[in-house]
C-alpha positions as CSV (number, residue, x, y, z in Angstrom):
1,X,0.0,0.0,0.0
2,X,1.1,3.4,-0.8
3,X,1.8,6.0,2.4
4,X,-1.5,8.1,1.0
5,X,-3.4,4.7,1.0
6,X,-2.4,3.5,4.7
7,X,-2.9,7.1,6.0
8,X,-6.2,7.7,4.4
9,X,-7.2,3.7,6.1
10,X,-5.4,4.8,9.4
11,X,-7.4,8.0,9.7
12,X,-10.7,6.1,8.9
13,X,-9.8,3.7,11.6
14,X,-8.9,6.7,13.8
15,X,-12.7,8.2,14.1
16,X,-13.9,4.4,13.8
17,X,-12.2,2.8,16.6
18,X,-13.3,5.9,19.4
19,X,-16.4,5.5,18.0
20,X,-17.3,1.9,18.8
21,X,-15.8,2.8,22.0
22,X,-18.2,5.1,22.9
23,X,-21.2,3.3,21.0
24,X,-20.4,0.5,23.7
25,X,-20.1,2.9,26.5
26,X,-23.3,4.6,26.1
27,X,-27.0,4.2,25.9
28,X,-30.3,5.4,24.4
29,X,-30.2,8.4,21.7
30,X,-26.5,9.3,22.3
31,X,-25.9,6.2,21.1
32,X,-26.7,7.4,16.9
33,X,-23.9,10.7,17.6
34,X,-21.2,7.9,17.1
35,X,-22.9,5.6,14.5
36,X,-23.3,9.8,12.7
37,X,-19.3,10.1,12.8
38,X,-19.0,6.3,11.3
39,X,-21.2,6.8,8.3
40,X,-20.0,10.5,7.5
41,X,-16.2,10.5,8.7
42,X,-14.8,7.4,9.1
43,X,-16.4,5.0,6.4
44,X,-14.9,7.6,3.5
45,X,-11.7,8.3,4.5
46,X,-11.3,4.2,4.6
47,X,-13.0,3.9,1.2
48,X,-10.4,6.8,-0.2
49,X,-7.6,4.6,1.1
50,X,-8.7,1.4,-0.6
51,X,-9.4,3.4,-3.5
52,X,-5.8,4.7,-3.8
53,X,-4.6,1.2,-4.2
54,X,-6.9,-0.7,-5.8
55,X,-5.7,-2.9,-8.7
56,X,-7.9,-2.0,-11.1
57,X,-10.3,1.3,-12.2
58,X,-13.6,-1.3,-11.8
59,X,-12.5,-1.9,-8.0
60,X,-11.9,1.5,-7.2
61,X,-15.7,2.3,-8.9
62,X,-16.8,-0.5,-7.0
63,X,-15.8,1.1,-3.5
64,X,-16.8,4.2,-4.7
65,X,-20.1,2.9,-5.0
66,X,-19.9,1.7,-1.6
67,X,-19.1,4.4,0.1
68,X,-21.2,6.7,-1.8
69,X,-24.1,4.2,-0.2
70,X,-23.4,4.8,3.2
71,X,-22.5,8.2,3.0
72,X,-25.6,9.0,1.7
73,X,-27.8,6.8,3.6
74,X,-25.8,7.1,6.8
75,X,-27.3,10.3,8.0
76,X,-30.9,8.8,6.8
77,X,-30.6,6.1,8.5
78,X,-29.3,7.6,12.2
79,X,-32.4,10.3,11.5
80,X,-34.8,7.4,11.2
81,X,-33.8,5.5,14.4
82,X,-33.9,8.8,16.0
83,X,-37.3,9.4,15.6
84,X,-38.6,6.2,16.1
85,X,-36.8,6.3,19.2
86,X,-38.8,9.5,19.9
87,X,-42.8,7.8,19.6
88,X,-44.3,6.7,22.6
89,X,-44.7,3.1,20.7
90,X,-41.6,2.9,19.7
């Protein structure tokens, strides 16, 4: 791996890492602030990283695709939780 590629994965694992941390630390709605920082933060700069050294242009458009995904469904996702978590049923 190139030093871009393992400092772009390092980073990513940087915000990941804390952030399980404190997803196991904590409970109810504080919870989704760290699965936020995952999704937004984290999953991207790991993608970019893989990206730098993939093998061929179709892998690198294939993690692209990936982490286009949870980037954009990421925040979605945490807001949907978040107001389920909210109702009285839920």
């Amino acid at each position: 791996m190139s030093v871009l590629g393992q400092t772009l994965v390092w980073a990513g694992t940087a915000v990941i890492v804390p952030a399980a941390a404190g997803l196991l630390t904590t409970s109810g709605a504080r919870r989704l602030h760290f699965v936020g920082a995952v999704t937004t933060v984290g999953v991207p700069l790991v993608v970019a990283g893989l990206m730098v050294d993939a093998a061929a242009v179709s892998d690198a458009l294939k993690l692209a695709v990936i982490g286009l995904l949870l980037v954009a469904t990421g925040p979605a996702t945490v807001t949907a939780v978040a107001r389920a978590m909210g109702r009285p049923d839920g």
